[in-house]
VEXDREN-2710 file (C-alpha; in Angstrom, 1 decimal):
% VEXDREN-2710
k/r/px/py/pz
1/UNK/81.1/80.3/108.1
2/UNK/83.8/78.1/107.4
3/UNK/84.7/78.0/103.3
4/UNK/86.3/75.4/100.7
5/UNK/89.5/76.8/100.5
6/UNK/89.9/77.9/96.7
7/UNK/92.7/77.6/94.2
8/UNK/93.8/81.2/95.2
9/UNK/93.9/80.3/98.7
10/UNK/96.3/76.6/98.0
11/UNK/98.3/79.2/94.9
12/UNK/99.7/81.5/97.8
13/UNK/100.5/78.6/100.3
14/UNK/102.0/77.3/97.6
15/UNK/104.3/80.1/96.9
16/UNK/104.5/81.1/100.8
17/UNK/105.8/77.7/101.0
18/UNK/108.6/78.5/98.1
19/UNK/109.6/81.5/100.5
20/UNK/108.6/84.0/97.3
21/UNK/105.4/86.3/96.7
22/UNK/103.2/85.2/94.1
23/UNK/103.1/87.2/90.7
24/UNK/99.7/88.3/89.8
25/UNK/98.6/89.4/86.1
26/UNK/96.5/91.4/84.4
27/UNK/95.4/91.1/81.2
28/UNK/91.9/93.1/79.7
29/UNK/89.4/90.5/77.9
30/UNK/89.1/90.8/74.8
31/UNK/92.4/93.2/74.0
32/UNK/93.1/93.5/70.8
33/UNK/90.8/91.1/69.9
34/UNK/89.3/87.8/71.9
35/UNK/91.4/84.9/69.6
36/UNK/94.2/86.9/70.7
37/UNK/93.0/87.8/74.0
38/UNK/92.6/83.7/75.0
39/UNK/96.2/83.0/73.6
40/UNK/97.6/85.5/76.0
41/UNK/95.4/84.5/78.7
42/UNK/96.5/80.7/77.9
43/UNK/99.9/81.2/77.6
44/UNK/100.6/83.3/80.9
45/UNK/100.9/80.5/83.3
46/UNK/103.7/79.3/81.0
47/UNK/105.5/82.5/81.1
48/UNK/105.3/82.7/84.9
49/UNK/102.0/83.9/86.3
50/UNK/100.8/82.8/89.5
51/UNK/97.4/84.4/89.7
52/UNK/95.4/85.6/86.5
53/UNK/93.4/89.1/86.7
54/UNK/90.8/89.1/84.1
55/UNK/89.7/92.2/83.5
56/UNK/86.2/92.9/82.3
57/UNK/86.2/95.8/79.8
58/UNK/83.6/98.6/80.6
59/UNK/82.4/101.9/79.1
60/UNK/83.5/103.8/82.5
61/UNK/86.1/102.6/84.2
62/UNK/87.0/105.2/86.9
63/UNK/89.6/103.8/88.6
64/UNK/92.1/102.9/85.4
65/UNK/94.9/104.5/84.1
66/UNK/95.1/105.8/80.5
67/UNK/96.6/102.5/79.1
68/UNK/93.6/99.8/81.0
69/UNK/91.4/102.6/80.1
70/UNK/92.2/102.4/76.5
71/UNK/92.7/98.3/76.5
72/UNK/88.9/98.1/77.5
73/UNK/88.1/100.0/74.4
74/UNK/89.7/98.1/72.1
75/UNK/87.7/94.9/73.6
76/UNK/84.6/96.9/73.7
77/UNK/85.0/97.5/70.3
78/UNK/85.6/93.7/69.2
79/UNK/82.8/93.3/70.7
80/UNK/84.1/91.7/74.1
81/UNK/81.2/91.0/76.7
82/UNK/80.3/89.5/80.1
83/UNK/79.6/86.6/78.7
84/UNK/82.5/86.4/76.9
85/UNK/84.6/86.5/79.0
86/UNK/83.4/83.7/81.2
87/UNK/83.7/81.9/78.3
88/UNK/87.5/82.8/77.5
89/UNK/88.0/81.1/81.5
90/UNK/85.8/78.0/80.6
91/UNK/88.6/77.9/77.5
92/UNK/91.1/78.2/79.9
93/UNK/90.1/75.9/81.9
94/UNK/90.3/73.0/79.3
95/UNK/94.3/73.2/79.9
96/UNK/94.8/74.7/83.4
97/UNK/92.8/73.7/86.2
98/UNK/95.1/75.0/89.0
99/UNK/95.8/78.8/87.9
100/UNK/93.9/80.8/89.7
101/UNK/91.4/83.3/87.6
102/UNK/90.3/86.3/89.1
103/UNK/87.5/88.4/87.2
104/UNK/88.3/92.4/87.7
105/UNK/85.6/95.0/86.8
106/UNK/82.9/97.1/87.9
107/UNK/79.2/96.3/89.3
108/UNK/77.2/98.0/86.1
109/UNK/78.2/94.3/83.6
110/UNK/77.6/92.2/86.6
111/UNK/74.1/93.6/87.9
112/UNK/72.7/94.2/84.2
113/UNK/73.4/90.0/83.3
114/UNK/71.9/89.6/86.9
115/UNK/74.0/88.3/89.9
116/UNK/72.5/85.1/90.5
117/UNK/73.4/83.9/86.8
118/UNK/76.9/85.3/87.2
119/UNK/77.3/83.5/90.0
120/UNK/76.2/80.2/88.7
121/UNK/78.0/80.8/84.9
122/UNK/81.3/81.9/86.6
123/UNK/82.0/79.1/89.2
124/UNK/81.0/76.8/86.2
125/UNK/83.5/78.6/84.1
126/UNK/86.1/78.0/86.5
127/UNK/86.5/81.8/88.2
128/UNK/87.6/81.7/91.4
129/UNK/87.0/85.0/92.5
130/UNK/86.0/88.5/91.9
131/UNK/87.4/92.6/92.3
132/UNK/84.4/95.0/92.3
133/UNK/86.2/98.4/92.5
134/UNK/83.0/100.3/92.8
135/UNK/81.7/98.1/95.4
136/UNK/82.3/99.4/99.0
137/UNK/81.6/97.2/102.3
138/UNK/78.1/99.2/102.7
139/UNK/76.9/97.4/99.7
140/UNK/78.6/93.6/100.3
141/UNK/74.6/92.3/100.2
142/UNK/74.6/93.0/96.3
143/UNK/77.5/90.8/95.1
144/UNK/79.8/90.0/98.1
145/UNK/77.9/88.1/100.3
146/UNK/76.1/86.1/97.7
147/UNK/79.3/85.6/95.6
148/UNK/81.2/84.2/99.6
149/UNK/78.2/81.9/99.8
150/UNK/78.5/80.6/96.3
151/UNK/82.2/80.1/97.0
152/UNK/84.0/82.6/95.2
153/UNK/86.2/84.6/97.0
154/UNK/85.1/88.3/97.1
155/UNK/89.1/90.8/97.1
156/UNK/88.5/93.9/98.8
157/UNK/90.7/97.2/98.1
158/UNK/92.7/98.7/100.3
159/UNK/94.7/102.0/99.9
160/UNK/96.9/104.5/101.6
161/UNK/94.2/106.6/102.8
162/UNK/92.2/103.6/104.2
163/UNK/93.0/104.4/107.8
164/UNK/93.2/101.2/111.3
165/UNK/89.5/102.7/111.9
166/UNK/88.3/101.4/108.4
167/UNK/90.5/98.9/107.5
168/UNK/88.7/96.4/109.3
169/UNK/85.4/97.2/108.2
170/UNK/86.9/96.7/104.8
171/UNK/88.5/93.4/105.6
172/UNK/85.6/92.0/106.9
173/UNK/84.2/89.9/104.2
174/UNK/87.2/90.0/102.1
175/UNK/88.6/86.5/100.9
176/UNK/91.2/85.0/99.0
177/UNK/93.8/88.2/99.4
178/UNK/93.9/91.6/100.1
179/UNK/94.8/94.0/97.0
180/UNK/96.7/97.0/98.9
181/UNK/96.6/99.9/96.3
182/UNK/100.1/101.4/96.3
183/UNK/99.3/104.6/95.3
184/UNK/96.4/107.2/95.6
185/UNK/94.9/108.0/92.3
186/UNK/94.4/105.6/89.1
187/UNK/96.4/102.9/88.0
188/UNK/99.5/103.3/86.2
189/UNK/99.8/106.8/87.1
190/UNK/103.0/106.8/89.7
191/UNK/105.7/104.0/91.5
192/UNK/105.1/103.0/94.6
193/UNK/107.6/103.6/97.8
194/UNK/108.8/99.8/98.7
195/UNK/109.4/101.3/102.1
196/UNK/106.2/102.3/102.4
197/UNK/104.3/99.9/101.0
198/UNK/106.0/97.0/103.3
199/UNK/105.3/99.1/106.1
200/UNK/101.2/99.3/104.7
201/UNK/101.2/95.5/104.2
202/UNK/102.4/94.9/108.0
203/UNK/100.1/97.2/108.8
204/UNK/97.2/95.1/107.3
205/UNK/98.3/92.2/108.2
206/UNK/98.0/93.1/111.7
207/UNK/94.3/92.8/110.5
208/UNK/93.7/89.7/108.7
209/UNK/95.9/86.4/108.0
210/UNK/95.0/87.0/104.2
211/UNK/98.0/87.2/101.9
212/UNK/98.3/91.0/101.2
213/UNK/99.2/91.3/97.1
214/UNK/100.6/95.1/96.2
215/UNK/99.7/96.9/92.5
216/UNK/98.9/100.2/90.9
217/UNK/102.0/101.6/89.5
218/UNK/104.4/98.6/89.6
219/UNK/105.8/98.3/85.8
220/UNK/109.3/96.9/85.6
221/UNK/110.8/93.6/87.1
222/UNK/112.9/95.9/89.8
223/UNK/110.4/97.7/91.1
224/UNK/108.3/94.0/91.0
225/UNK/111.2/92.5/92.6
226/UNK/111.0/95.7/94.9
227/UNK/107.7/95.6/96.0
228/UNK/107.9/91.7/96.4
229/UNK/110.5/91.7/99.6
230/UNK/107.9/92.9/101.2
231/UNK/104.3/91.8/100.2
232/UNK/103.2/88.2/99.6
233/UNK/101.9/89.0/96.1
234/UNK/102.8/91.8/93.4
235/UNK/100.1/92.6/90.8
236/UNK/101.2/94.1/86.9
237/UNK/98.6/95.3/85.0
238/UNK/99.2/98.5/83.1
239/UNK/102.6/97.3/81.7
240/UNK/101.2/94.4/80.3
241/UNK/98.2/96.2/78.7
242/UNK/101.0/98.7/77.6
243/UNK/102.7/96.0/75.7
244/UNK/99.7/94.7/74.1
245/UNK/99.0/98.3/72.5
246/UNK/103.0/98.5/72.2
247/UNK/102.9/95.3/69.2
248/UNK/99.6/96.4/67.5
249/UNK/99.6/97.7/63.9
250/UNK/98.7/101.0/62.6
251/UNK/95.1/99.7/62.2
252/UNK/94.9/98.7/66.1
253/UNK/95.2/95.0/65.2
254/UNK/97.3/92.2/66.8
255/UNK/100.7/90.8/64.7
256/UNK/102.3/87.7/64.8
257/UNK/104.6/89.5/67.9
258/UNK/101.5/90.4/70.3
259/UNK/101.3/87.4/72.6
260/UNK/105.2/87.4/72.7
261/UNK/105.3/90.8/73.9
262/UNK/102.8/90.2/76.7
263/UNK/104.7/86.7/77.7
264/UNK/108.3/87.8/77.6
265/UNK/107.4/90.9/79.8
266/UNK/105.7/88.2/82.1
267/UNK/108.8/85.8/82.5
268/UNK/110.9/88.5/83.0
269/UNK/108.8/89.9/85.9
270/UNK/108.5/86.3/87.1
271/UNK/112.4/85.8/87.2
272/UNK/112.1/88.9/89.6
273/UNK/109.9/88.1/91.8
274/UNK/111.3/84.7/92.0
275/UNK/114.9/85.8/92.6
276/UNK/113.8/87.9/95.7
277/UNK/111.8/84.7/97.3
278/UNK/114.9/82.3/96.7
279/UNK/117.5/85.5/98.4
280/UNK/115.4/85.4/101.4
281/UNK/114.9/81.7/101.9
282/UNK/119.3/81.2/101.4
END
């Protein structure tokens, strides 16, 4: 089946093209709060972003770190929904129609508002595609499939441990990029090896011609710059939901600093990653 390319797809051409790897972002919706939640998520392109990870706050989020972990409960607790958050991307789209938006979560929010009017409500929005974590390929017929023929690009997980027997079982409906997993356990918990991850992403690529975006673990702009010499894409997550909680008050709430501290951690990640991509095209 041949697809419309999306914005993610023309985003890391674009960069390819720039001879850099693309900077993806993640921020929770809804963390502290959701006016404070859409500044950030407006203001990151600005800062440097290249792709947007929206992450979808959830009561059990297995595979996040301590800090994601505890940014989806400050949403929860403002209140932050499904819903919601397709709305903060319809906001966003108002300004930016050529960032790409990814929506990160778990199956439990989608299947409960039902897939068919997720489907429909986020390509209205503006999403252009979606990380299930809990998802594997044995079960692409409850979102994956239906979300490729609606045309939003369905990003597949890979990991250390996924081994050239499963990897293309894996790959095989995956769209848009590939998010290699630096590290084995949660995210935030440990750095990744740049020597082994660029010798993972080769590995993959001998797979697929998707662009192959590294995260888990990557915090600072020298282990992004790191990690992007060798990747097309480097994904921050934890940091940046670190430096949300990092500018709150005593009471949890956002200050005047909180988009600020999210947005300078950004441009100085982007600077990075965009010093290694100008190095290798000299």
């Amino acid at each position: 089946m041949t697809r419309t390319p999306t914005r993610l797809t023309h985003r890391f051409k674009a960069c390819a093209a720039e001879g850099r790897a693309a900077l993806v972002t993640f921020i929770t919706a809804g963390d502290p709060d959701l006016a404070t939640s859409q500044a950030i998520l407006n203001a990151l392109p600005g800062a440097g972003a290249d792709v947007i990870e929206l992450g979808v706050p959830f009561t059990d989020p297995m595979a996040d770190g301590p800090a994601i972990q505890a940014g989806g409960l400050r949403a929860l607790k403002g209140g932050q929904t499904l819903a919601k958050t397709i709305a903060m991307v319809r906001a966003f789209r108002a300004t930016d129609d050529a960032t790409p938006i990814v929506l990160m979560g778990y199956y439990n929010p989608i299947y409960i508002y039902g897939v068919d009017r997720f489907l429909a409500d986020a390509i209205a929005a503006g999403v252009d595609g979606v990380i299930v974590v809990d998802l594997p390929p044995e079960e692409d017929r409850e979102l994956c499939l239906p979300a490729l023929a609606a045309g939003l690009d369905f990003i597949r997980l890979a990991t250390p441990t996924t081994d050239d027997k499963r990897l293309p079982t894996v790959l095989a409906n995956t769209a848009g990029f590939v998010y290699y997993v630096s590290i084995t356990g949660i995210t935030g918990s440990a750095t990744p090896d740049p020597s082994a991850v660029t010798g993972a992403v080769a590995r993959i690529k001998q797979h697929t011609d998707l662009p192959v975006a590294v995260g888990f673990g990557v915090r600072t702009p020298e282990q992004a710059a790191a990690i992007a010499s060798g990747a097309d894409g480097v994904v921050v997550g934890s940091a940046l939901v670190d430096a949300v909680r990092a500018s709150l008050d005593g009471e949890g709430n956002a200050t005047a600093g909180t988009v600020e501290a999210v947005t300078s951690l950004v441009r100085s990640l982007a600077q990075a990653v965009r010093g290694v991509g100008r190095q290798a095209a000299e």
